[in-house]
PLY file of the C-alpha trace (Angstrom):
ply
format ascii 1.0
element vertex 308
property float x
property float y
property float z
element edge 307
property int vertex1
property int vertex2
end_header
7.22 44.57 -22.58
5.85 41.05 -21.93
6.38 40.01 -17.91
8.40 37.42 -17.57
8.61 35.38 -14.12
12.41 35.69 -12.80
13.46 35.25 -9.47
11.69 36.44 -6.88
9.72 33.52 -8.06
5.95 33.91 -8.03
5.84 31.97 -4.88
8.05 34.08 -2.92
6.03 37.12 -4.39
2.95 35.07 -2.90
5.00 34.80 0.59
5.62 37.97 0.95
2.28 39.47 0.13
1.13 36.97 3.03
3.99 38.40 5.51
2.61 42.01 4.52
-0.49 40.79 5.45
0.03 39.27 8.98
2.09 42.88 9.46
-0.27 45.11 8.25
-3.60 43.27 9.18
-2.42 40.52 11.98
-3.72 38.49 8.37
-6.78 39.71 8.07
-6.64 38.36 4.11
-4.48 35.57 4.53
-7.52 33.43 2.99
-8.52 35.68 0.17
-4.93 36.30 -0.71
-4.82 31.74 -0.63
-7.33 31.61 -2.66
-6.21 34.08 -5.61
-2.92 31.99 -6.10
-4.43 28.75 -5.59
-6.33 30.06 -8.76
-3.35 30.17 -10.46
-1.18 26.90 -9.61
0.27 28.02 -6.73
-1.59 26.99 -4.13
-0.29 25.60 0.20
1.05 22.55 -2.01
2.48 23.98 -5.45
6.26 23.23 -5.70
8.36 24.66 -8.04
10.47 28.54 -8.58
7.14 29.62 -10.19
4.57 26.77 -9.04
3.71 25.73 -12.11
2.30 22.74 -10.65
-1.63 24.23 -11.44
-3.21 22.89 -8.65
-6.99 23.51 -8.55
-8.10 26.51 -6.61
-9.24 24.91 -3.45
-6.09 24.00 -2.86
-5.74 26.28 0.19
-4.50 25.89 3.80
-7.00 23.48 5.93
-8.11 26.90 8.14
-9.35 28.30 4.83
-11.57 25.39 4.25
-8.79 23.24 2.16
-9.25 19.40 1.82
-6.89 17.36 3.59
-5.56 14.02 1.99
-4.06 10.98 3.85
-2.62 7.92 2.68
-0.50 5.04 4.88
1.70 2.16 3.94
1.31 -0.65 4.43
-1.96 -0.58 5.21
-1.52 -4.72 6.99
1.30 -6.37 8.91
1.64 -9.66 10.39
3.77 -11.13 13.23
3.94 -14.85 15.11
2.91 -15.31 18.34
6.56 -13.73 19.84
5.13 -10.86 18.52
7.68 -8.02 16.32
8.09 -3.81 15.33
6.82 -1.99 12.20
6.30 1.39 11.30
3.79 2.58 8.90
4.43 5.65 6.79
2.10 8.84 6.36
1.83 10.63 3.49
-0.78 13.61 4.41
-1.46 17.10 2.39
0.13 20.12 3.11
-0.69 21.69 6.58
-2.68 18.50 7.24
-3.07 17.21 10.87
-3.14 13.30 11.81
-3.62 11.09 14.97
-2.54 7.61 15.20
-5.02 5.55 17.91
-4.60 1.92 18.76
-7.34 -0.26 19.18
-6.13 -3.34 19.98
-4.41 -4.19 23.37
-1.84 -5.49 21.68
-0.47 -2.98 19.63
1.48 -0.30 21.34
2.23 2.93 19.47
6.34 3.92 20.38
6.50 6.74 18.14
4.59 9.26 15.77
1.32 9.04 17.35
0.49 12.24 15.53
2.22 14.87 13.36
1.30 17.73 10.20
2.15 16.67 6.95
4.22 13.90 5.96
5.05 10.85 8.75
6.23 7.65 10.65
4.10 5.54 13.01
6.64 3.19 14.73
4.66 0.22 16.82
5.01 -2.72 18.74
3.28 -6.01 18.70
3.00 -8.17 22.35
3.46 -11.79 22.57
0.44 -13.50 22.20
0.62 -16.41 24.87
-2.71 -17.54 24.01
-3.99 -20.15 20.95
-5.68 -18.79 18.57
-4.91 -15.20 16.16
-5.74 -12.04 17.19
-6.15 -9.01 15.15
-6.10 -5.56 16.00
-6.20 -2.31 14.17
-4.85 0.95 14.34
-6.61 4.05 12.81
-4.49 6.67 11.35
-6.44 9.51 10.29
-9.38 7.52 9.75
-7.42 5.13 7.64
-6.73 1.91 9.51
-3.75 -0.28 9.50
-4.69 -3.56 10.88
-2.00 -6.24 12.42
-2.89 -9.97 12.53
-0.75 -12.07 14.96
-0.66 -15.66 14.77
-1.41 -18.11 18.06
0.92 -20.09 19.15
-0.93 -23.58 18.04
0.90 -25.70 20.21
4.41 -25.13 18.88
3.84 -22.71 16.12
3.05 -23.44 12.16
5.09 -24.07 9.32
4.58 -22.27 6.25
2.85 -25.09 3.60
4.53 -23.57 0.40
7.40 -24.41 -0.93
9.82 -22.24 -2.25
7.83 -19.39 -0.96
10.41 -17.02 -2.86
11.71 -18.31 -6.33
14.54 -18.69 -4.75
15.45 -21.80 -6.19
13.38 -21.29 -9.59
9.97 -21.49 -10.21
8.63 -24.95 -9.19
6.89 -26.37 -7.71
5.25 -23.30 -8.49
3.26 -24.60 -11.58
2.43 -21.54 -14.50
0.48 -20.87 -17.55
0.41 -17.74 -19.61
2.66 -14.25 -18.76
4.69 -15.60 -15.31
8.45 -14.87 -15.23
10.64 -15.60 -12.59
12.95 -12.48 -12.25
16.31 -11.69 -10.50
16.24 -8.18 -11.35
16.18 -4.81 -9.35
13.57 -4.93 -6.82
12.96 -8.39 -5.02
11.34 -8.45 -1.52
14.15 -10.44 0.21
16.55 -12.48 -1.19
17.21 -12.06 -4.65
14.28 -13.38 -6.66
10.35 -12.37 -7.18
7.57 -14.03 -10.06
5.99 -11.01 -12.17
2.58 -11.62 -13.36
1.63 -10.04 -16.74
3.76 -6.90 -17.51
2.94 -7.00 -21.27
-0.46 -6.05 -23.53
-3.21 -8.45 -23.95
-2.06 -10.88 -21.84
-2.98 -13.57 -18.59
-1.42 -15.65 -16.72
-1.10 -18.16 -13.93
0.83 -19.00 -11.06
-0.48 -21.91 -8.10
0.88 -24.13 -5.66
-1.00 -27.16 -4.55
-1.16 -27.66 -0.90
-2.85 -29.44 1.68
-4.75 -27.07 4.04
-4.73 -28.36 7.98
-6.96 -27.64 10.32
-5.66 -24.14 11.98
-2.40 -22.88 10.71
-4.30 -21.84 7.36
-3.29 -18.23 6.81
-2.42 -16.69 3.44
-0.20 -14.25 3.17
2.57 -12.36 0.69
4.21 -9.48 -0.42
2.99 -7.88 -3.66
4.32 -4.83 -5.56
2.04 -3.29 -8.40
3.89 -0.70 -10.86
1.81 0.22 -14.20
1.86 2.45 -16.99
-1.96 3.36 -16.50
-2.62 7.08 -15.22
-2.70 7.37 -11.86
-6.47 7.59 -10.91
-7.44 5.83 -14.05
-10.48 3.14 -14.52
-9.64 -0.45 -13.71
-8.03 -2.59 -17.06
-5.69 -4.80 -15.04
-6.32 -6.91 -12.50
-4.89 -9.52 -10.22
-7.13 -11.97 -8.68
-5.97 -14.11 -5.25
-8.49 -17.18 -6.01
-8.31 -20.99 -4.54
-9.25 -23.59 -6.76
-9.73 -27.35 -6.69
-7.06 -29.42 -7.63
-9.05 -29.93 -10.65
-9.13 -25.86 -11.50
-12.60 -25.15 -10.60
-13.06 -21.63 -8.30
-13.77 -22.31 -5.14
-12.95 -18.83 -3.56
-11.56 -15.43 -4.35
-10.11 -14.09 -1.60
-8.96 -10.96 -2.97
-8.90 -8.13 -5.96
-6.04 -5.70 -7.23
-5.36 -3.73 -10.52
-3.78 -1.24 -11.20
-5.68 1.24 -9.64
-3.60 -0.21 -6.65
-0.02 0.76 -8.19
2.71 1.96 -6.57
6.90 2.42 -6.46
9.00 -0.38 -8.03
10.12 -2.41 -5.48
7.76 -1.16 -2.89
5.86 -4.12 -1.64
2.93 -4.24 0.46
2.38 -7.07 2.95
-1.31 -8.42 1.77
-3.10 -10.77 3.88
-3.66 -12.60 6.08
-6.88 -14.62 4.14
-7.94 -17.13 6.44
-8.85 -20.78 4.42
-9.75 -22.66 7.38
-12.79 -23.57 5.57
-11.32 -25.26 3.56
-9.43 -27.80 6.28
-8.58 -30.81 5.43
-8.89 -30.32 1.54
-6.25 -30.30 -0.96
-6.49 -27.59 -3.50
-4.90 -25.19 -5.53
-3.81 -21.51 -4.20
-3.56 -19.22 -7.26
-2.76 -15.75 -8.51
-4.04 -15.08 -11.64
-3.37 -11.53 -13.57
-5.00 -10.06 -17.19
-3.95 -7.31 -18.83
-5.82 -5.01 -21.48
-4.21 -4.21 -24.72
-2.38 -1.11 -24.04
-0.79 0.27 -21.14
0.40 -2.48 -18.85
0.77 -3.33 -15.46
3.47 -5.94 -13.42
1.96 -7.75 -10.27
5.14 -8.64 -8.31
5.21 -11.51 -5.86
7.41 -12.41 -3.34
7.36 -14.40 0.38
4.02 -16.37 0.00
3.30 -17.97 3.24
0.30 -20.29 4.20
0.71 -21.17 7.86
0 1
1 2
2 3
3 4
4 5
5 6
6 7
7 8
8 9
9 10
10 11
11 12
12 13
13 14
14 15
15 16
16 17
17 18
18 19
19 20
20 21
21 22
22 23
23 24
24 25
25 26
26 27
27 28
28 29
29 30
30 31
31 32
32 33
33 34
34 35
35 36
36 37
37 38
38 39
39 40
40 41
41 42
42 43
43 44
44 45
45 46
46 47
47 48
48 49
49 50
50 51
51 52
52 53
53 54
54 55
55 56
56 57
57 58
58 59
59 60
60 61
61 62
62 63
63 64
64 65
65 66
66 67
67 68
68 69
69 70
70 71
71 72
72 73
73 74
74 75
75 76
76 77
77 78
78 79
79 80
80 81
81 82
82 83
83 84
84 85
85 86
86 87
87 88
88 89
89 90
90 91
91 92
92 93
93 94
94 95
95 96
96 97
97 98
98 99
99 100
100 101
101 102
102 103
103 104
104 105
105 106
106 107
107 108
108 109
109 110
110 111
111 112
112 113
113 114
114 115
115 116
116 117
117 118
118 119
119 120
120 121
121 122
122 123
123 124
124 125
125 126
126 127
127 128
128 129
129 130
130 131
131 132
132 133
133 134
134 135
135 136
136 137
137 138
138 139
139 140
140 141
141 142
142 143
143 144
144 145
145 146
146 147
147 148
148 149
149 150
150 151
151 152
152 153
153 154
154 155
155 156
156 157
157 158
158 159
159 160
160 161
161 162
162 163
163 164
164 165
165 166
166 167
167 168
168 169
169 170
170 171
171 172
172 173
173 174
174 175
175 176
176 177
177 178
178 179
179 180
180 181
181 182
182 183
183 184
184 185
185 186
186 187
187 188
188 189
189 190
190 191
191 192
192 193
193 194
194 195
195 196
196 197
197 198
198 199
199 200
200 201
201 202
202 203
203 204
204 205
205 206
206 207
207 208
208 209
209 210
210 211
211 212
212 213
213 214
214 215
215 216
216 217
217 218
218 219
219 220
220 221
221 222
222 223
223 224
224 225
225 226
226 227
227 228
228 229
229 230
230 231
231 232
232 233
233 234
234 235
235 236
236 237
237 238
238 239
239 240
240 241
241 242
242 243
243 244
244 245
245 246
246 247
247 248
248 249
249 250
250 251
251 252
252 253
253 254
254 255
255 256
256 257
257 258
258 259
259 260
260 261
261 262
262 263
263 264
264 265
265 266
266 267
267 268
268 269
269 270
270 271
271 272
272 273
273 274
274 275
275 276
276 277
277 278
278 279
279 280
280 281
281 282
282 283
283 284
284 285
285 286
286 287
287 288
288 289
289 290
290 291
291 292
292 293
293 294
294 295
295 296
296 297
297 298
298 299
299 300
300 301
301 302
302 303
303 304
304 305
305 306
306 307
């Protein structure tokens, strides 16, 4: 008769061959026995009644020479000079251990400085009293998560864009190409966001014009990628963060995403802070500009853009 997996599933049948272990050998094959099911899909992270995940065969438990994985978001925050709270979440392999370490003196860690598995990093931010930004940067299993505050500048700085949220419509945003304005499902705040491409073969544009000052000249926003690339899979889409003269011509790109960056509708990430204090004094264009290959396409969603 052909064998049939039925409950016990094939990962309790791997569980208990582990307990007979540890009670018949204080586990004296815990790692061979890891490594024979990890062979088969059902290895420390295989989910599932019968793990039919198939998760290569070094996935094992980090004592049996295992690979741990870490990822954190955000990976950026920023805060004015009265300073503010975040958390940052930690998404770690099974059985995988992680320390959270400030390095600035102005970042205080309040909760989940370390944990196994899956996490929260809760933090403060201090007042700055002085004139000028700071940044600091906290590493979280090697990863770091860096916080920019703002100086106080005399008084503080008003953001320079207008309409920093298509909250009233689109200008004086000015566009070309694939830019929507969207009210849908999965705004930052408030109830609108621009989307940048989301179709095949196609670009488009979205700037402000502004006049930079001298200090106060921050860029910041929030941006959520979703695509129908593979996870993992070459760059075809990108986003580029560029300024440009009034007249169009590049004068900087301050940035690069695609969809190699994707992640959960509605999930944003706050990117930034690009500093354009070299370009005080000059009026010019600030511009996100997306392509798109001709199959498989990816969204760049904007929301909150603040230069201040």
């Amino acid at each position: 008769m052909k064998f049939t997996p039925n409950r016990p599933s094939f990962l309790n049948a791997r569980d208990g061959i582990l307990s007979a272990d540890q009670n018949l050998n204080a586990g004296a094959n815990r790692c061979a026995i890891w490594t024979v099911f990890a062979r088969h899909g059902m290895g420390v992270s295989a989910v599932g009644n019968d793990g039919t995940t198939h998760t290569a065969a070094t996935d094992l438990p980090t004592d049996c020479g295992g690979t741990c994985t870490f990822s954190i978001n955000p990976t950026s925050a920023s805060y004015a000079a009265a300073g503010g709270t975040g958390s940052v979440t930690v998404t770690a392999g099974a059985g995988c251990d992680w320390t959270a370490v400030s390095n600035s003196s102005f970042i205080s860690i309040t909760s989940g400085s370390s944990g196994s598995g899956n996490g929260t990093v809760s933090y403060s931010v201090s007042n700055n009293t002085g004139t000028s930004s700071r940044n600091g940067t906290m590493t979280i299993a090697g990863l770091s998560f860096t916080v920019t505050q703002a100086g106080t500048g005399g008084g503080g700085c008003t953001n320079l864009i207008s309409n920093p949220g298509f909250e009233t419509g689109l200008p004086p945003w000015v566009t070309s190409g694939q830019v929507s304005r969207s009210t849908g499902a999965y705004p930052h705040s408030g109830v609108a966001y621009a989307i940048i491409n989301g179709v095949n073969s196609s670009s488009g544009t979205l700037y402000q014009t502004v006049t930079i000052p001298s200090g106060c000249a921050n860029l910041s926003f929030w941006l959520n990628i979703t695509s129908s690339e593979a996870t993992g899979a070459a760059v075809y889409d990108r986003l580029f963060i560029e300024v440009r003269s009034t007249a169009g011509t590049l004068l900087a790109t301050l940035a690069t995403f695609s969809n190699q960056n994707e992640g959960t509708a509605g999930v944003y990430v706050l990117t930034g802070p690009y500093n354009l204090n070299s370009f005080a004094g000059q009026t010019v264009r600030i511009q996100f500009r997306g392509t798109n290959d001709i199959t498989l396409p990816t969204s760049f969603r904007v929301d909150d853009v603040s230069v201040q």
